[in-house]
N, C-alpha and C positions, 0 to 999 in steps of 0.2 A: 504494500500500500504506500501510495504519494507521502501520506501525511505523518508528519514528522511531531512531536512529542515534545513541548517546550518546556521549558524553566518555570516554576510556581511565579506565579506572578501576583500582585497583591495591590489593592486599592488605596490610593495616595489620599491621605488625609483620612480615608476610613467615613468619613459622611455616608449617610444614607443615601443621596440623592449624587455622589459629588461622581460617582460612573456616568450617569445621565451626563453632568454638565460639557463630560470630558468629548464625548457623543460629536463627531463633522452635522455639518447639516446635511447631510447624505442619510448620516445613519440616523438619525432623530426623523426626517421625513418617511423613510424606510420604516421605523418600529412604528410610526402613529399608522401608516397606514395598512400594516399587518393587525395590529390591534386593532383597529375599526373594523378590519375586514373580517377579526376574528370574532367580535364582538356583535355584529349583526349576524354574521355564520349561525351565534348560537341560539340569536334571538328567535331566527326561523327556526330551527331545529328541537325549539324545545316548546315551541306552541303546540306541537300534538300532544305533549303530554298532558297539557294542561285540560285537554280536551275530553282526553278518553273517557272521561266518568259524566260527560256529556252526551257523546257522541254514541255509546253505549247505550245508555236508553232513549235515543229518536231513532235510533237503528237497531235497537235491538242486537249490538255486538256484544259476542263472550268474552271475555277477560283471553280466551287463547286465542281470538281473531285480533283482538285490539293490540296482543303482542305481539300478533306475527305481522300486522302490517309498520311497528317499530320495527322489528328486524328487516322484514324488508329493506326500507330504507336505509338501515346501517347496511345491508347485504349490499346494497345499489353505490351506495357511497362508499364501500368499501372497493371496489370495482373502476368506479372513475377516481380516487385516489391514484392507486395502481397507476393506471393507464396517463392522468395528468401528469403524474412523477417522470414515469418516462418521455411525456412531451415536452415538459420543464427542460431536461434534460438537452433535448433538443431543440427547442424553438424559444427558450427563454422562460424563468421563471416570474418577473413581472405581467408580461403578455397573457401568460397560462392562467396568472392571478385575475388579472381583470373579466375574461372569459369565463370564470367558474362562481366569479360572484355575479353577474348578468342570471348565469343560468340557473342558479337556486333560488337568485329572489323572483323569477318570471312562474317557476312551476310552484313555490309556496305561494305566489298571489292563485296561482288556477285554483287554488286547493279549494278555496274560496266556492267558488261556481261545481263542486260536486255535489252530485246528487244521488250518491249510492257507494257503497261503499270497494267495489271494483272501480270507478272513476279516483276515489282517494286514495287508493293503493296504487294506482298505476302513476299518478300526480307526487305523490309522495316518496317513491319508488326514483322518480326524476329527480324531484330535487333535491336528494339523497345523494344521486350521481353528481351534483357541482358541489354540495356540501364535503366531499369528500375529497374531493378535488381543491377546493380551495384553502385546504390545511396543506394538501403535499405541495403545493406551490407557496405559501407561504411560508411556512415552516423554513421552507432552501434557504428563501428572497431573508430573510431573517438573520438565519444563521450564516449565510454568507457576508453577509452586510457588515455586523455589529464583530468587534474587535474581540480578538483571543480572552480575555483578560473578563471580558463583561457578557461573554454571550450566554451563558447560564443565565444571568440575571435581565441579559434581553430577551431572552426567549422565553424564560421563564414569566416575566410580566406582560410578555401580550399575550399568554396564555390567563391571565388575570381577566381581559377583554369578553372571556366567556361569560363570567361573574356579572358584569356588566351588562352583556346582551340578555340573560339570562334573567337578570330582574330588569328589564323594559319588557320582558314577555309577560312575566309577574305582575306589573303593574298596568299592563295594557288587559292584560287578563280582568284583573278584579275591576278596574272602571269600564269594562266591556259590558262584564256580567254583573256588575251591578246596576247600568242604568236601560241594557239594553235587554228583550226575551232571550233565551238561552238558544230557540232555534234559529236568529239573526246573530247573536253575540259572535258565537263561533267563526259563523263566516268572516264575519266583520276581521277576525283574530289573525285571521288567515289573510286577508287584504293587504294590511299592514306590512304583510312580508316583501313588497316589492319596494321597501325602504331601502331598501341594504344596496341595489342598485345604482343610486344616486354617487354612491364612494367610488364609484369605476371614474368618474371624471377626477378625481384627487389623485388616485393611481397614475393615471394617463397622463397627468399633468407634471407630477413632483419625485416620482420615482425611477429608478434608474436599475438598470441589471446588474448585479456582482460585478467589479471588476475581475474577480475569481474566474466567475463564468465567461467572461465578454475574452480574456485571455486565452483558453481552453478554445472557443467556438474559432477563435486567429489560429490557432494551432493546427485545427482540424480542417478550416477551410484553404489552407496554404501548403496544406499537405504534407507538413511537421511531424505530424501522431496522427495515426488512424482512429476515428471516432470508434469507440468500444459499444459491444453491443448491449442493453440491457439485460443481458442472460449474464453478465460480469456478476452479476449480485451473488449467482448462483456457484459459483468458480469455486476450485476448493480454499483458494487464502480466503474467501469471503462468506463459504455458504456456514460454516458451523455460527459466526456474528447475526448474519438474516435469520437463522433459526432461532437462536437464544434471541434475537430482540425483536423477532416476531412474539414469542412466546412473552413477554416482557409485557407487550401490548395486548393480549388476547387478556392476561390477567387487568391491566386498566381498565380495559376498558368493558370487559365483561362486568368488572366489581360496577363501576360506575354505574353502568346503563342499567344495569337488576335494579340497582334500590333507586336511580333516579328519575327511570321512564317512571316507573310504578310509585313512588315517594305521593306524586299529590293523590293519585286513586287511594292508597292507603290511608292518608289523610281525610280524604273527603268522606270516604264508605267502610271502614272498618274505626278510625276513630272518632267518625262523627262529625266530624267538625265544619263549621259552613264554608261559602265564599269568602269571605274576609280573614275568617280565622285558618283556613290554606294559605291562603295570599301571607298571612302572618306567618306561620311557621317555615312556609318557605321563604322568606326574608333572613329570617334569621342565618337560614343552610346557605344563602345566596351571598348575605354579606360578609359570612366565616370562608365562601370559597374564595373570594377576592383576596381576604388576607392568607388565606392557605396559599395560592397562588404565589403571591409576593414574597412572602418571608421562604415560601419553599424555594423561589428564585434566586434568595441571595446564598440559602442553605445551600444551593448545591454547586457555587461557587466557593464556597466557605469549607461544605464536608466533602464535597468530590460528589461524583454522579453517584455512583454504587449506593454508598451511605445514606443517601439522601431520600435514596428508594426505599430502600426495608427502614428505615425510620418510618417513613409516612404510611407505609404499608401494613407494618404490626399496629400504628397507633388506628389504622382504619378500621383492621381486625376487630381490637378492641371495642369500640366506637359503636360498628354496627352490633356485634355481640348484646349490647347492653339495648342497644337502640330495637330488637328486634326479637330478642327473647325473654327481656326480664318484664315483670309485669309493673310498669312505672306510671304515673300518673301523667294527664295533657301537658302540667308543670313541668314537670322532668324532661318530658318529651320535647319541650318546647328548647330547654335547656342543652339537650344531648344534640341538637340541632344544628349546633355551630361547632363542636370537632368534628361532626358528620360532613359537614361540606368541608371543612379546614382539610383533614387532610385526605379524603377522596375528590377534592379535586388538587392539593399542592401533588398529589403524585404526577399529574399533568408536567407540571414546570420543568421536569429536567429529562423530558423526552426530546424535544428539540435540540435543544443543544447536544443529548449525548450523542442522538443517532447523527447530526452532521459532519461529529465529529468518529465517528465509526465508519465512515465511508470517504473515499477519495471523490474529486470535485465531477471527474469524467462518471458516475452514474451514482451521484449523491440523492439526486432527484429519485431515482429507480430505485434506490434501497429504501429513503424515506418512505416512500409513494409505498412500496409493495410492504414493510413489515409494520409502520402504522396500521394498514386498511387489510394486512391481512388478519393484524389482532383483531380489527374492525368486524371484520367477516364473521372470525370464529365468537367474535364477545357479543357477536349479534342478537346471537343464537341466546344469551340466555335472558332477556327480556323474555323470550316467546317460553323457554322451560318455566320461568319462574311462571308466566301465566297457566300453563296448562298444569303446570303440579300445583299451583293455588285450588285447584279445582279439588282435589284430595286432601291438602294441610292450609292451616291459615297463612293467609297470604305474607304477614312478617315473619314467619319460620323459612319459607320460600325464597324470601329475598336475602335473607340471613345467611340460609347455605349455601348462596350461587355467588355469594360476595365475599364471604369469606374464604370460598374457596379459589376463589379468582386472587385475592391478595397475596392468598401463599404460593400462588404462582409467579405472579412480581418478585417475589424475595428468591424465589430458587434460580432466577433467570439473572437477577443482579447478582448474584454469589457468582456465576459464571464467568459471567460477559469481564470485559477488560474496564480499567479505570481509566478515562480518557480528559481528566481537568488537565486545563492547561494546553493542550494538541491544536496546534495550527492546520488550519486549514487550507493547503496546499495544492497545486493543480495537479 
């Protein structure tokens, strides 16, 4: 592999913010505009969840229809991840960015105008495929941009951005469904999604391709280096890293998606609780993700990537353990709410930076792209288990055990993998 293994390197003056200050206007236009991008990504993405205990009774859908068309859409977004990583690769990772945020917010506004639940799966299914797509081409544009020294903590904070998008779905939610009927609210929720569209003209305007990349693309069109094929991932110096940080990702993001597609259903229909008092307790999970995010950003500049992961990973164990089998009251609940979001989602933070720096620049795209969206693919799958074994145990035991198990997969896969703080990113 190209990439070469720097000297520790450490932050002058030690400030909280004083990395940012240090930031070209290159790389400050580059993080805002992955974070917005990342931060409407999630706004779309996380309106269906809001919905399912909705849309379930005007449609009459089962708790295992209602998860298999979540997995769908991680299956589809898993799929066009893949496939943009490898375009990234070659046609530019800004380019690929702009393209993939158009295309999720067009098919999250269709979601809008369905009227059966084939129409929503096929709609949702789509904009799964740019959802999915617009983290592998970001994630690159990111971690190429931002400086050896700060890219944990850049990566890791527009990973923060989800938190963000996350409660504007949250609060579009409750002043939807509180002032509008629930069989317009919905739609209406869905509408909204072609917000995120509007940020392709800030892209197109102020951001620039890697000089990483733009180096590499002179090489290969001068006929220097043979452009390498996307099957490089697979090669044997590279294929045992794709597996272990495939495996890496299946545990995220399975843990994630089990307790957080299903988190408001479980709120709303098993503990009761209304519109406002959801909208509340997800606040709470929403505003501990943001800080989970952030401080797990600087942590994993600070403890290295490895450490960084089985810390956050046993503390989630933990977390949802208490959160899903002990018998606590709405207080408590309300309570266990914010290390529930803290650290399933700070696990998030220091995927970006490790994997860009586990791949050389000629098919960084292609390893991103294929072992995020293959965890994608397989962690898809357990939204749709936790629904249909809901059906036989209660639905927080369900979620319990597909999450917990999903995190002790994180930690077997970081004990593996190589420690990469510090590693230049090299052509």
């Amino acid at each position: 592999m190209a990439d070469q293994v720097a000297g520790d390197t450490t932050e002058p003056g030690g400030a909280v913010l004083g990395w940012y200050q240090e930031l070209t206007a290159k790389e400050r236009r580059t993080f805002w505009a992955c974070f917005a991008g990342w931060a409407l990504d999630a706004m779309d993405v996380q309106l269906y969840s809001l919905v399912i205990a909705t849309l379930s009774l005007l449609w009459s859908i089962s708790r295992g229809d209602a998860g298999l068309l979540a997995t769908a859409t991680l299956l589809s977004s898993s799929l066009g991840g893949w496939l943009v990583g490898i375009l990234a690769d070659r046609f530019g990772r800004m380019r690929m960015l702009q393209i993939t945020i158009l295309w999720f917010s067009v098919f999250t506004f269709l979601c809008a105008f369905a009227t059966s639940y084939a129409q929503l799966f096929l709609f949702r299914s789509l904009q799964g495929f740019g959802f999915g797509g617009e983290y592998a081409a970001g994630a690159v544009l990111i971690g190429e941009i931002i400086r050896d020294e700060h890219r944990g903590k850049g990566n890791g904070i527009v990973h923060s951005g989800w938190a963000v998008g996350w409660g504007a779905a949250v609060i579009a939610y409750a002043v939807l469904f509180t002032y509008l009927p629930e069989t317009l609210a919905w739609r209406a929720l869905f509408a909204i999604g072609i917000l995120p569209a509007l940020s392709v003209f800030f892209v197109r305007q102020f951001v620039d391709e890697p000089s990483v990349f733009v180096d590499a693309q002179r090489r290969y069109d001068s006929g220097g280096e043979t452009r390498p094929s996307f099957l490089k991932i697979f090669a044997p110096s590279l294929l045992r890293t794709t597996i272990l940080a495939s495996l890496l990702t299946i545990g995220t993001q399975g843990g994630y998606y089990a307790i957080m597609i299903w988190l408001p259903t479980y709120l709303k229909t098993i503990r009761g609780l209304s519109v406002l008092s959801t909208g509340g307790y997800l606040a709470v999970v929403i505003v501990a993700s943001f800080f989970g995010y952030v401080i797990s950003a600087y942590l994993t500049d600070i403890l290295g990537r490895r450490k960084n992961f089985i810390l956050f990973s046993v503390c989630s164990v933990l977390t949802v353990l208490a959160y899903t089998f002990l018998p606590i009251s709405d207080s408590v609940l309300l309570f266990l709410g914010a290390p529930l979001g803290f650290f399933s989602s700070g696990i998030y933070s220091g995927i970006g930076a490790f994997f860009n720096e586990l791949y050389p620049t000629s098919v960084r795209g292609s390893g991103i792209g294929f072992c995020f969206n293959v965890g994608r693919a397989l962690g898809a799958l357990f939204p749709a288990l936790v629904g249909y074994i809901s059906a036989s145990m209660p639905l927080g035991e369900a979620i319990g055990i597909f999450t917990i198990a999903a995190y002790g997969l994180i930690i077997v896969a970081a004990l593996l993998l190589p420690e990469t703080k510090g590693r230049s990113l090299l052509a």
